[in-house]
C-alpha positions as CSV (number, residue, x, y, z in Angstrom):
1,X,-61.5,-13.5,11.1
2,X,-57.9,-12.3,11.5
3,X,-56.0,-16.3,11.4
4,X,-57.6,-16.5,8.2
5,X,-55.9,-13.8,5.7
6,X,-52.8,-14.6,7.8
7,X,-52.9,-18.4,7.6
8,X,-54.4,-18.5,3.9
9,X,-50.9,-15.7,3.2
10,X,-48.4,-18.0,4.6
11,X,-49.9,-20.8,2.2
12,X,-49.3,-19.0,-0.8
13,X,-45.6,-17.9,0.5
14,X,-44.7,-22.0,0.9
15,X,-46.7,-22.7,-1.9
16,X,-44.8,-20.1,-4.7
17,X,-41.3,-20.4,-2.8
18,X,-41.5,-17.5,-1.1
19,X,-39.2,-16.7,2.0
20,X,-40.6,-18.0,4.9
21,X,-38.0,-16.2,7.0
22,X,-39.4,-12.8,6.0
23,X,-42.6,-14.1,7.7
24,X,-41.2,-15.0,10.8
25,X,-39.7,-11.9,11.5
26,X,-42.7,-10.1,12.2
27,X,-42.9,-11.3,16.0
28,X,-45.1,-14.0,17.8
29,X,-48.5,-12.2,17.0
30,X,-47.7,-13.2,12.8
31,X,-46.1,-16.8,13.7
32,X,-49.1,-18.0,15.4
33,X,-51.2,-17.1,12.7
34,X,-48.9,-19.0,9.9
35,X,-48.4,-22.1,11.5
36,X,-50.8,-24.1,9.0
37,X,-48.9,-22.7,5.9
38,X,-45.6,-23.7,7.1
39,X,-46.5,-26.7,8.5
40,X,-49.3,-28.0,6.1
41,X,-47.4,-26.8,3.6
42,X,-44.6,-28.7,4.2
43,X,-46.4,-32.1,4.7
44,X,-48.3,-31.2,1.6
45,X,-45.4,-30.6,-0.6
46,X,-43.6,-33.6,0.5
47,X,-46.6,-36.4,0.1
48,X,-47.0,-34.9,-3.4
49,X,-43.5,-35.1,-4.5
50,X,-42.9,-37.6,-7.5
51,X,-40.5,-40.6,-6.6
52,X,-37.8,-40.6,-9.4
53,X,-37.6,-43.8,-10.9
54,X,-34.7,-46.2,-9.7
55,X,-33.9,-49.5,-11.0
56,X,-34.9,-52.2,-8.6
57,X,-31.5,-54.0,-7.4
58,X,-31.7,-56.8,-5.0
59,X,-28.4,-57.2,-2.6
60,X,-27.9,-60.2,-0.5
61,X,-25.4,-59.3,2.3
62,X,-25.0,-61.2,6.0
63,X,-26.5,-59.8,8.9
64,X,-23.6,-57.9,10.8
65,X,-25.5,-56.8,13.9
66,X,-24.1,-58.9,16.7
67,X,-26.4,-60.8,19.3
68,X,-24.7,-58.8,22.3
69,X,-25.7,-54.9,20.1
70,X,-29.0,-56.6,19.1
71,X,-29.7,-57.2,23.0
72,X,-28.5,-53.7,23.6
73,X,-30.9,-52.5,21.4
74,X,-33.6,-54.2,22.9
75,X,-32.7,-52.5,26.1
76,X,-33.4,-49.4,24.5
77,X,-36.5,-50.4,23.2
78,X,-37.8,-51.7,26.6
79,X,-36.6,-48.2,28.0
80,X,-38.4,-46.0,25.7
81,X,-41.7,-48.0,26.5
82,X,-41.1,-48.1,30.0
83,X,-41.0,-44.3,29.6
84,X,-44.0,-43.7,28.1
85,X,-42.6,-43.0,24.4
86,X,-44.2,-46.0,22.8
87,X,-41.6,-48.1,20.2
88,X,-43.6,-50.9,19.6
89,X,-42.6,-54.8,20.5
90,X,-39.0,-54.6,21.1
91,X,-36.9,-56.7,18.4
92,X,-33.5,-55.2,18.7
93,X,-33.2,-53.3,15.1
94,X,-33.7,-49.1,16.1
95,X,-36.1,-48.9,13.1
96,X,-38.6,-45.9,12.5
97,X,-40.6,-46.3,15.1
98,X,-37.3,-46.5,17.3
99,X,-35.9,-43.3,16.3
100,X,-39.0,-41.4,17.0
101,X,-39.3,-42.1,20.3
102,X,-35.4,-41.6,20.5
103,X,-36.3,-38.4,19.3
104,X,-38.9,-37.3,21.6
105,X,-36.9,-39.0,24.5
106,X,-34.0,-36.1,23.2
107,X,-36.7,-33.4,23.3
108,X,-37.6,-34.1,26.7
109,X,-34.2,-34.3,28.3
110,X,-33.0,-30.9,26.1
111,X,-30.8,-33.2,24.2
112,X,-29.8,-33.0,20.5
113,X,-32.1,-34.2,18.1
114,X,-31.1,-36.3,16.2
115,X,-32.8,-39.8,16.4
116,X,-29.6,-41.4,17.4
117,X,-28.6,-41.6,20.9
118,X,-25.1,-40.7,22.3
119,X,-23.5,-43.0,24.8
120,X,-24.1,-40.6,27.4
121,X,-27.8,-40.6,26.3
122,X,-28.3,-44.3,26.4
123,X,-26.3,-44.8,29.9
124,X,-29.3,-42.2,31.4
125,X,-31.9,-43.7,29.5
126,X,-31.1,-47.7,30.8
127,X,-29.7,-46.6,33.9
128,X,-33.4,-44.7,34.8
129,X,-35.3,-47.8,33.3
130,X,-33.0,-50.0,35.8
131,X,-33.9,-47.6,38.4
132,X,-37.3,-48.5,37.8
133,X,-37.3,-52.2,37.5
134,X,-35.4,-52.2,41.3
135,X,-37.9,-49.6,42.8
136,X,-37.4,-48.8,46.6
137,X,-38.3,-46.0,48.7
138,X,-36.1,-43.2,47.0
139,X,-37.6,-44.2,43.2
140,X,-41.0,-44.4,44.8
141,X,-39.9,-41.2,46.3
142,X,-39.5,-39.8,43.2
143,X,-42.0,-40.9,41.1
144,X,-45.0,-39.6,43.5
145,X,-43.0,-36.1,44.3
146,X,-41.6,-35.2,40.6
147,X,-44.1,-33.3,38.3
148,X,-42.8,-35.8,35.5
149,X,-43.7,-38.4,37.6
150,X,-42.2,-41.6,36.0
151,X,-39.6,-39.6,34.0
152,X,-39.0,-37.7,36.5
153,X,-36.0,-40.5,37.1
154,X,-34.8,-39.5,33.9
155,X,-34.4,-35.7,35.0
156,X,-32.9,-37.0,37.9
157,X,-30.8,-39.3,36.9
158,X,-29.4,-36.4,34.1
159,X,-28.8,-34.3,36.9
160,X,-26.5,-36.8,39.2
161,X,-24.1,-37.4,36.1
162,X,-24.0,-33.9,34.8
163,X,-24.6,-32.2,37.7
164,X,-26.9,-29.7,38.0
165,X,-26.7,-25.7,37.1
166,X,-25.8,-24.3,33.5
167,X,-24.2,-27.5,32.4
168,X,-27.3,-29.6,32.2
169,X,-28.6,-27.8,29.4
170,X,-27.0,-28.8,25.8
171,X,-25.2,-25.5,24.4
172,X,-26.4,-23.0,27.3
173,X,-29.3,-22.5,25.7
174,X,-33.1,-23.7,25.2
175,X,-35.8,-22.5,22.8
176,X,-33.3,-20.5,20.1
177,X,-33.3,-17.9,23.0
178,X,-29.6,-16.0,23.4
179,X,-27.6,-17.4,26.2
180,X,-28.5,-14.3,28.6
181,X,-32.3,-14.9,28.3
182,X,-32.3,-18.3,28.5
183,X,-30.0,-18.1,31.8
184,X,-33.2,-16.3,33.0
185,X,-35.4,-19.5,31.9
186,X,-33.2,-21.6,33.8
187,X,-32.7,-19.1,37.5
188,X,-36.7,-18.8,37.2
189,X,-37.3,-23.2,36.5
190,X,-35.2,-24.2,39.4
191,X,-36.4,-21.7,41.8
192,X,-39.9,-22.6,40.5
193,X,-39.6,-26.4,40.9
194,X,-40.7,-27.0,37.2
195,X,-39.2,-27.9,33.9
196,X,-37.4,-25.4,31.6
197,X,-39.4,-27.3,28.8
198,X,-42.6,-27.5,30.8
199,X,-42.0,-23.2,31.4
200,X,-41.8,-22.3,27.5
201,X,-44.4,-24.0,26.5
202,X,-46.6,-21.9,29.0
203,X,-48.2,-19.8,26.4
204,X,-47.6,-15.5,27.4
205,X,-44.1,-16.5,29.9
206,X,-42.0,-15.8,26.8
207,X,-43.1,-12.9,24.7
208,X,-41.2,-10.8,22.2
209,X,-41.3,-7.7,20.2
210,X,-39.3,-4.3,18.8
211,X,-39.1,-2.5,22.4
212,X,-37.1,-0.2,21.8
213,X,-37.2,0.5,17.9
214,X,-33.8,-0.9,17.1
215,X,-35.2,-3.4,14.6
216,X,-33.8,-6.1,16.7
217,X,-35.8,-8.6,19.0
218,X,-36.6,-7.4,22.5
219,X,-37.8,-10.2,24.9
220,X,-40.3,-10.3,28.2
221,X,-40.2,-12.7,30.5
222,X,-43.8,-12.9,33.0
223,X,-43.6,-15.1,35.8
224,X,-47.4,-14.7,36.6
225,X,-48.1,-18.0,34.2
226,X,-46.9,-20.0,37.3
227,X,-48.9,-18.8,39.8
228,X,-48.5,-17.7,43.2
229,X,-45.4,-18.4,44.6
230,X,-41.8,-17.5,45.0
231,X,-42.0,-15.0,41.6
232,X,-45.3,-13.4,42.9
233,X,-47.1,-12.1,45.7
234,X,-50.7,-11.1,45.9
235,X,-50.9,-8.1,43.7
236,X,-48.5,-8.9,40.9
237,X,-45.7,-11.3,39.5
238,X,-41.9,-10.2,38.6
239,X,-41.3,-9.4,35.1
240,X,-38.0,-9.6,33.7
241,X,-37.9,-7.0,30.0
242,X,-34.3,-7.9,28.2
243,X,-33.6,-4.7,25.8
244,X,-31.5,-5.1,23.1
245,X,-28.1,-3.0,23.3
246,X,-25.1,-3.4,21.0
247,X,-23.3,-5.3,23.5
248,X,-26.1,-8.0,24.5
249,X,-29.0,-7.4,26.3
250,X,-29.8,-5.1,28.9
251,X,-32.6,-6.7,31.6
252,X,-34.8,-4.5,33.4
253,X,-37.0,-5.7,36.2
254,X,-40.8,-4.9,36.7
255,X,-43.6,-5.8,39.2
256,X,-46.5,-6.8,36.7
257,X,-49.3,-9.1,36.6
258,X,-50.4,-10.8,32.7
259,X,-47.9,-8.7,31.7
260,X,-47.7,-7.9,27.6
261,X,-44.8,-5.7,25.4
262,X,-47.5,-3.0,25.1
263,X,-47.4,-2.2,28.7
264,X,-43.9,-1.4,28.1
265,X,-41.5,1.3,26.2
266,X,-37.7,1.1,25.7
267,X,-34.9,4.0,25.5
268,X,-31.9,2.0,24.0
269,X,-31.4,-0.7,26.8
270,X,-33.5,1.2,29.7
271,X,-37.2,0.5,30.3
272,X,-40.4,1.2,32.0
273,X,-43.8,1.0,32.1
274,X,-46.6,2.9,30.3
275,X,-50.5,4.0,31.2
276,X,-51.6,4.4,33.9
277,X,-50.5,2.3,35.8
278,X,-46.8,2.4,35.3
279,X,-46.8,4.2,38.7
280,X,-47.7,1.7,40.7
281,X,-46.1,-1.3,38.6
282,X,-42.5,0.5,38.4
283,X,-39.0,-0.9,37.9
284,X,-38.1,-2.7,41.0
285,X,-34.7,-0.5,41.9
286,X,-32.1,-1.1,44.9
287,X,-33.8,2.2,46.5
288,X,-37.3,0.5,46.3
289,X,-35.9,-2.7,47.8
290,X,-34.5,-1.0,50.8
291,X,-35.8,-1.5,54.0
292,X,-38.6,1.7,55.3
293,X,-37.0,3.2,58.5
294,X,-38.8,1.8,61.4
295,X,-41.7,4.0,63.0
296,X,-41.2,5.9,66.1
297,X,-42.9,3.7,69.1
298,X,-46.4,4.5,70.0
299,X,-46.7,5.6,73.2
300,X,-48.3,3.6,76.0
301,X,-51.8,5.5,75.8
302,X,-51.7,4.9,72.2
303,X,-51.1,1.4,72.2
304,X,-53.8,0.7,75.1
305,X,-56.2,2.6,72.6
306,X,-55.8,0.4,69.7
307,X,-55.6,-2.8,71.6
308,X,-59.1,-5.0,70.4
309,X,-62.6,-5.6,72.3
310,X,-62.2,-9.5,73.8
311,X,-63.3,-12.5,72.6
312,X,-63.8,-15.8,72.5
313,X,-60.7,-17.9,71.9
314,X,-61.0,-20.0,68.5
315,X,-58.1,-22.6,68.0
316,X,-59.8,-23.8,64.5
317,X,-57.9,-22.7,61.7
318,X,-59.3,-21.6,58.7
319,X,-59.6,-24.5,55.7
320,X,-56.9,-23.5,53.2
321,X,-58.1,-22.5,49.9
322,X,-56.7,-24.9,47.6
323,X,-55.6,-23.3,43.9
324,X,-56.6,-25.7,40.9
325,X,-53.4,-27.6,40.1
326,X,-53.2,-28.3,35.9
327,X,-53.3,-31.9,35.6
328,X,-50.0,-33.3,33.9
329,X,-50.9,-36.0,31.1
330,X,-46.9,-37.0,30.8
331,X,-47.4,-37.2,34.7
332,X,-50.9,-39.5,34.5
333,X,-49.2,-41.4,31.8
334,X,-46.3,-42.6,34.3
335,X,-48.8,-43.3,37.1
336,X,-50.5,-45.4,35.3
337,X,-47.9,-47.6,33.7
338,X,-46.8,-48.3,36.8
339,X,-50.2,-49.6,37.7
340,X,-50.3,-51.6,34.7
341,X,-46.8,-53.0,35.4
342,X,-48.0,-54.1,39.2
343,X,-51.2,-55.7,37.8
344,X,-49.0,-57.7,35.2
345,X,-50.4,-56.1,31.8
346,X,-53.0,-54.5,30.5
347,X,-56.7,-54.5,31.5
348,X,-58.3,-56.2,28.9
349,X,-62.8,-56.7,28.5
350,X,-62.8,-60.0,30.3
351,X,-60.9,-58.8,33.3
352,X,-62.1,-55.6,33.6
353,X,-63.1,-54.0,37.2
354,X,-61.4,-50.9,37.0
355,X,-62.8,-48.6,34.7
356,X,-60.7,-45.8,35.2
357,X,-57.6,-48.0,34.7
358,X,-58.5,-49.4,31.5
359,X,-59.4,-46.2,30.4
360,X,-55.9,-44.5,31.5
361,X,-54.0,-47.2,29.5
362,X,-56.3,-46.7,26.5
363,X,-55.8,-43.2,26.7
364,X,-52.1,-43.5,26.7
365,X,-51.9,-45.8,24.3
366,X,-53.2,-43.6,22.3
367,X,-51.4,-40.8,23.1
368,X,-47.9,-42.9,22.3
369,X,-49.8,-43.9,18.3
370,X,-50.0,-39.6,18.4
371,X,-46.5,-38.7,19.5
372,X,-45.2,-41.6,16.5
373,X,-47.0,-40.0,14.0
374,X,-46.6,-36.2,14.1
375,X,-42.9,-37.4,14.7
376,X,-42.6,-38.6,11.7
377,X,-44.4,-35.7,9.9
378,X,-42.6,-33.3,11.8
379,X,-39.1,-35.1,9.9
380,X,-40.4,-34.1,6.5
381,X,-40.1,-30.0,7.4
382,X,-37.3,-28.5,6.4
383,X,-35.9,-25.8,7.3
384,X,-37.5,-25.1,10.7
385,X,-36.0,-26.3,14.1
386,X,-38.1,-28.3,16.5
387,X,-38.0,-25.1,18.7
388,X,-39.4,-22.9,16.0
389,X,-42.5,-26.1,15.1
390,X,-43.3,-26.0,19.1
391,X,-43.2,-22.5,18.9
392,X,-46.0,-21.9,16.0
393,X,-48.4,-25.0,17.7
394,X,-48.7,-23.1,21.0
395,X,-49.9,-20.0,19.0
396,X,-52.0,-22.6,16.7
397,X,-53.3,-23.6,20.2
398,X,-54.0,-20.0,21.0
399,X,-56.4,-19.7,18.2
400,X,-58.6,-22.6,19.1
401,X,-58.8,-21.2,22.9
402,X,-62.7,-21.2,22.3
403,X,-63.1,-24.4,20.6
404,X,-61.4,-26.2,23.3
405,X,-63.2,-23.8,26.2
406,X,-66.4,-25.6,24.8
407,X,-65.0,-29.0,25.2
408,X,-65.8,-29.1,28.8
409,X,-69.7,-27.5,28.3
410,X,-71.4,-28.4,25.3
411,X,-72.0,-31.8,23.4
412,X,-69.8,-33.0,20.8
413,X,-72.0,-31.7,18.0
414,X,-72.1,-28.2,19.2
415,X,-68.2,-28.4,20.0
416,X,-67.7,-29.5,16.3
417,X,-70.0,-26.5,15.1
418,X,-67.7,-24.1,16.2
419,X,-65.0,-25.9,15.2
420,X,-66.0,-26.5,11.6
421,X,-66.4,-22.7,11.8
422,X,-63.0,-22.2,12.0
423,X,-61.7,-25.1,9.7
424,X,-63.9,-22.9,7.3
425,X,-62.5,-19.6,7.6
426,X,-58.7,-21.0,8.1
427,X,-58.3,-20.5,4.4
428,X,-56.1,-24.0,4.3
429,X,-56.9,-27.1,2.3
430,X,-58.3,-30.0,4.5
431,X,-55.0,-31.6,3.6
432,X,-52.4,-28.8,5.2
433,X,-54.7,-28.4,8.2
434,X,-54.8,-32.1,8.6
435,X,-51.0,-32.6,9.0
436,X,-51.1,-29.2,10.9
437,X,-53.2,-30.8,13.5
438,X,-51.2,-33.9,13.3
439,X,-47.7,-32.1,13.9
440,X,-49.1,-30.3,16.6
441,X,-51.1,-33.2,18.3
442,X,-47.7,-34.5,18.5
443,X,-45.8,-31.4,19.9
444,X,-48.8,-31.0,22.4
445,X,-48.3,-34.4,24.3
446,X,-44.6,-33.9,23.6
447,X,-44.5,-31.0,25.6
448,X,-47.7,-31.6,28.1
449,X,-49.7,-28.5,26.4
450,X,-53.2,-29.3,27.0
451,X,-54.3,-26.6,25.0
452,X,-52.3,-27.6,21.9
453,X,-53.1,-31.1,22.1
454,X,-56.7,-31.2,22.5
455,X,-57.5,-27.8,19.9
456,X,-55.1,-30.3,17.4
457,X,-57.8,-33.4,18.1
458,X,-60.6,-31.5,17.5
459,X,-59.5,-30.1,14.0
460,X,-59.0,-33.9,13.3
461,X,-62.3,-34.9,14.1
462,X,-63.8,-31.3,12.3
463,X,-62.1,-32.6,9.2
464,X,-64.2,-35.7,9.6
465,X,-61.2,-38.1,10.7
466,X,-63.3,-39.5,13.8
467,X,-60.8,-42.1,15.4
468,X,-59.4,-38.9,16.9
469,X,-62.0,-38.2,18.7
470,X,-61.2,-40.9,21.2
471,X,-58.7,-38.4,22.9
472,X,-61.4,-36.1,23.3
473,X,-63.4,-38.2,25.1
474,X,-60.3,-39.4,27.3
475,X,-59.5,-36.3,28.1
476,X,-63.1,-35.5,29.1
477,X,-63.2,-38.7,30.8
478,X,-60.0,-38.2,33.2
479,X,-60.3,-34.0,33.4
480,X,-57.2,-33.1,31.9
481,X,-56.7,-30.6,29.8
482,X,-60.9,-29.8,30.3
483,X,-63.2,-30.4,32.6
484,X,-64.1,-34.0,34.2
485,X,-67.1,-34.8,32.1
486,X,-68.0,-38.1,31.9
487,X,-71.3,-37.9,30.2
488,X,-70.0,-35.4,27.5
489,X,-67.5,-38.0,26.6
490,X,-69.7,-40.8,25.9
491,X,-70.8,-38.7,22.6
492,X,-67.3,-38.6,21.6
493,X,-66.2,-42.5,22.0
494,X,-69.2,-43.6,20.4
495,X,-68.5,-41.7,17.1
496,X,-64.9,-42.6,17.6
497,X,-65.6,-46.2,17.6
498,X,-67.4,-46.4,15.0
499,X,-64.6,-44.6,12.8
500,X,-62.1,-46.4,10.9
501,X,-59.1,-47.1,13.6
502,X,-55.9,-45.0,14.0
503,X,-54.9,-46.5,17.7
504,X,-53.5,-49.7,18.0
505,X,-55.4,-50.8,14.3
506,X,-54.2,-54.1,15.4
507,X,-56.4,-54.6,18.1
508,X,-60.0,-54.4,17.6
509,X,-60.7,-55.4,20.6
510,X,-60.2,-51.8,22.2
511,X,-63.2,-51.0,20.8
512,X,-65.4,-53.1,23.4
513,X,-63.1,-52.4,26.0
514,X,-63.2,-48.6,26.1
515,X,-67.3,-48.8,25.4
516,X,-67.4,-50.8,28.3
517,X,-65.5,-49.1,30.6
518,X,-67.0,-45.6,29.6
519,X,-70.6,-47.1,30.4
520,X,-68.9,-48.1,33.9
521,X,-68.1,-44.9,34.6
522,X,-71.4,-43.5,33.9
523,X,-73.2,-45.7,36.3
524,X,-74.8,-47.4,33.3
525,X,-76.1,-50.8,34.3
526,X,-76.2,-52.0,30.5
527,X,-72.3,-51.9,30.5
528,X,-71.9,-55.4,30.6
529,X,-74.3,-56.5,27.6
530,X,-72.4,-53.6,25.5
531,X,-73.5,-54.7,22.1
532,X,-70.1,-55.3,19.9
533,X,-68.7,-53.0,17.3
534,X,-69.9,-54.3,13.8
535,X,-66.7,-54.8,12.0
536,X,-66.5,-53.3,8.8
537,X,-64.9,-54.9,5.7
538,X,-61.2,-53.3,4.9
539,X,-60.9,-51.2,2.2
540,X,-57.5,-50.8,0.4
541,X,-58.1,-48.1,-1.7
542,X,-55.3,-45.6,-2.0
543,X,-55.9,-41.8,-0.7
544,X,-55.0,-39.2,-3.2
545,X,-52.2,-37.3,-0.5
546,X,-52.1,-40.2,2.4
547,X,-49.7,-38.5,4.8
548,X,-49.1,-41.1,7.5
549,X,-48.2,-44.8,6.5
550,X,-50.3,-47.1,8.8
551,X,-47.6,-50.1,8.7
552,X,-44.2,-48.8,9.5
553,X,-41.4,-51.1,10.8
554,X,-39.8,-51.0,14.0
């Protein structure tokens, strides 16, 4: 099992101090595998730190917030929930909870980082929410036409004060990539109609590796991960190979299809393709893209020749073949706060009708309790950029591509069978993969990676945390991310509900809710005489490395 002598390596590096940069450097194949040890170790190292002992002093100072920031603040707050990055009740103080959805509202729009918004930042931020809260026909517009859906305002409410083009993105750049590379990101998003953040985290679009022996990074760039369309047409995709030179990057252009660095070879900054079929897959050159000279015209025996047998005239056209379109959580999650907004709140046991609904809400409800605590793991790495974090979960992902294949096929217990299998042969305390999963739970909603998301919530309930398999069942339940599999899901909230809470620990009355509603949606006739959850007496005991405090303030 390869991720296992990697994972259980990069362990021992974080663990003794040794250089994680030396790790890093040996391309994306190496960085996938490591993720746990960086990231685990990380967590790990900082739960088991020892507080230094500080004297106790007590200050009594006056409140110097005024009621006019205070209101401001709570604007803010309202805006970030609106959004979908839950804060909590808003109170006006930008507390923990605060600055990690300020955080993740940063990621979204390509911002800085930094948990504290700019004035530009906040003016885009309440000026969307107000968009909102007026509706009419262009926000409704909008909302039903943008992949982000409800934050789909924010992108375009960005775009009409910075404008759109190369200034929209802070510094010119996205991802760590060079400024020339990440132009390319940008050219191939807009023309694409998608996100530059939703593009990278497309696992195989960004790919990089030694190409040309220089010892420096080489980078490919495969358009097939979004489809057909204006990149591709019905043989192959374009591919765009940037060769490291000692004045930049040289770019070479290929027609490809799941293209991969070993399909390629590099003379200093000039490329091409290898195998066999590097005839038919060449660089796409001026001379190729020249117009054939037109054929001499047939003459009129010819043409009478070729001319087809008649027949009956058909004026039916044939039914389109639809492709599968990936199902956007961020997207779903919009949607259905706007439904929840219309119907005045949430659905709640007593007034439920609408299964799917209350499900939805529950779901990303959820998802918001996810995004606050990987956030707040994700602070206590140092050294590593968000970027670089995102980077290693989409390979972390990658390794649980059969785990999370099974989701959608097998019942829970099988699904956990293989999973276990791997928690086994990670080489990684329970403890490092736990805040792995976390942190990459997190980055997987945070950047709408299904794959990420969903093998990070399975790891979580392998490790025996349960409460996380709610999102498997939601995603089950609603098809995103898996297949639409009602029935398999029901396995999944039962053992969920029965699990000490980690959503919304507040309110126990989820628990009947979501039952009820899953039994709904099965056609079960029992759904109304659901029996209750048995509630189970707290227990306060301390964990020996508890990595998430379950009461933080606003």
């Amino acid at each position: 099992m390869k991720h296992k002598f990697v994972l259980a390596g990069l362990a021992l590096a974080v663990a003794t101090g040794g250089p994680a940069g030396s790790a890093l450097a040996g391309g994306s194949d190496i960085v996938g595998g490591v993720i746990g040890g960086i990231i685990g170790g990380a967590i790990v190292n900082e739960a088991n730190r020892q507080p230094r002992t500080v004297t106790k002093r007590t200050y009594y100072k006056k409140p110097t917030m005024s009621s006019a920031q205070r209101e401001a603040n709570r604007e803010v707050q309202v805006s970030l929930n609106h959004f979908g990055w839950n804060v909590g009740t808003p109170d006006g103080v930008l507390g923990r909870n605060s600055r990690a959805g300020i955080s993740q509202y940063q990621a979204f729009m390509d911002f800085p980082i930094t948990g504290k918004l700019t004035d530009l930042e906040r003016t885009i931020l309440t000026t969307s929410y107000q968009k909102a809260s007026l509706g009419g026909a262009a926000v409704t517009q909008t909302i039903s036409t943008h992949p982000q859906g409800m934050r789909g305002l924010l992108l375009q409410t960005r775009e009409q004060m910075l404008g759109t083009g190369k200034s929209t993105y802070a510094g010119n750049s996205i991802g760590g990539l060079p400024p020339q590379i990440s132009e390319a990101v940008f050219e191939i998003a807009r023309s694409s109609n998608v996100e530059p953040q939703q593009l990278m985290a497309r696992s195989g679009f960004v790919q990089l590796a030694d190409l040309n022996n220089d010892g420096r990074t080489d980078y490919l760039l495969d358009t097939s991960v979004l489809g057909p369309g204006f990149w591709c047409n019905d043989k192959s995709c374009a591919v765009r190979v940037f060769a490291s030179t000692p004045s930049g990057f040289s770019r070479n252009d290929f027609q490809a299809y799941n293209a991969t660095p070993a399909m390629f070879t590099c003379q200093a900054g000039t490329c091409q393709k290898t195998g066999a079929s590097a005839q038919s897959n060449a660089p796409v050159t001026a001379a190729a893209r020249a117009p054939a000279p037109a054929p001499a015209a047939p003459s009129f025996a010819t043409q009478m020749a070729s001319q087809p047998a008649p027949a009956m005239p058909s004026f039916v056209a044939p039914a389109p073949v639809a492709e599968p379109v990936p199902v956007s959580l961020a997207s779903f999650c919009a949607k259905t706060s706007l439904v929840t907004s219309s119907n005045g709140g949430f659905v709640t046991e007593a007034s439920l009708t609408d299964p799917g609904q209350a499900l939805g809400e529950q779901f990303c409800l959820a998802r918001g309790y996810a995004l606050d605590e990987g956030a707040e793991l994700e602070a206590n790495i140092g050294g590593f950029t968000p970027e670089q974090i995102a980077a290693q979960c989409r390979d972390f992902g990658a390794l649980l591509s059969e785990q999370v294949a099974a989701v959608g096929t097998t019942p829970r217990d099988a699904t956990l069978a293989k999973v276990k299998s791997f928690i086994d042969g990670s080489g990684m305390s329970p403890a490092q993969l736990s805040g792995t999963a976390k942190v990459c739970l997190s980055v997987g909603y945070r950047t709408d990676d299904m794959d990420v998301a969903l093998g990070s919530a399975l790891v979580l309930g392998g490790l025996g945390e349960g409460a996380y398999d709610e999102l498997v069942g939601h995603h089950l339940m609603q098809g995103i991310g898996t297949a639409e599999r009602a029935d398999l899901a029901m396995g999944w909230y039962e053992n969920a509900l029965s699990a000490q809470p980690v959503f919304a620990p507040a309110q126990p009355e989820r628990s009947g809710l979501i039952r009820k509603a899953a039994l709904m949606m099965n056609g079960r006739a029992d759904a109304a005489t659901a029996p209750k959850p048995v509630m189970a007496l707290p227990s306060f005991a301390a964990k020996a490395a508890e990595l998430v405090e379950t009461a933080a303030p606003q």
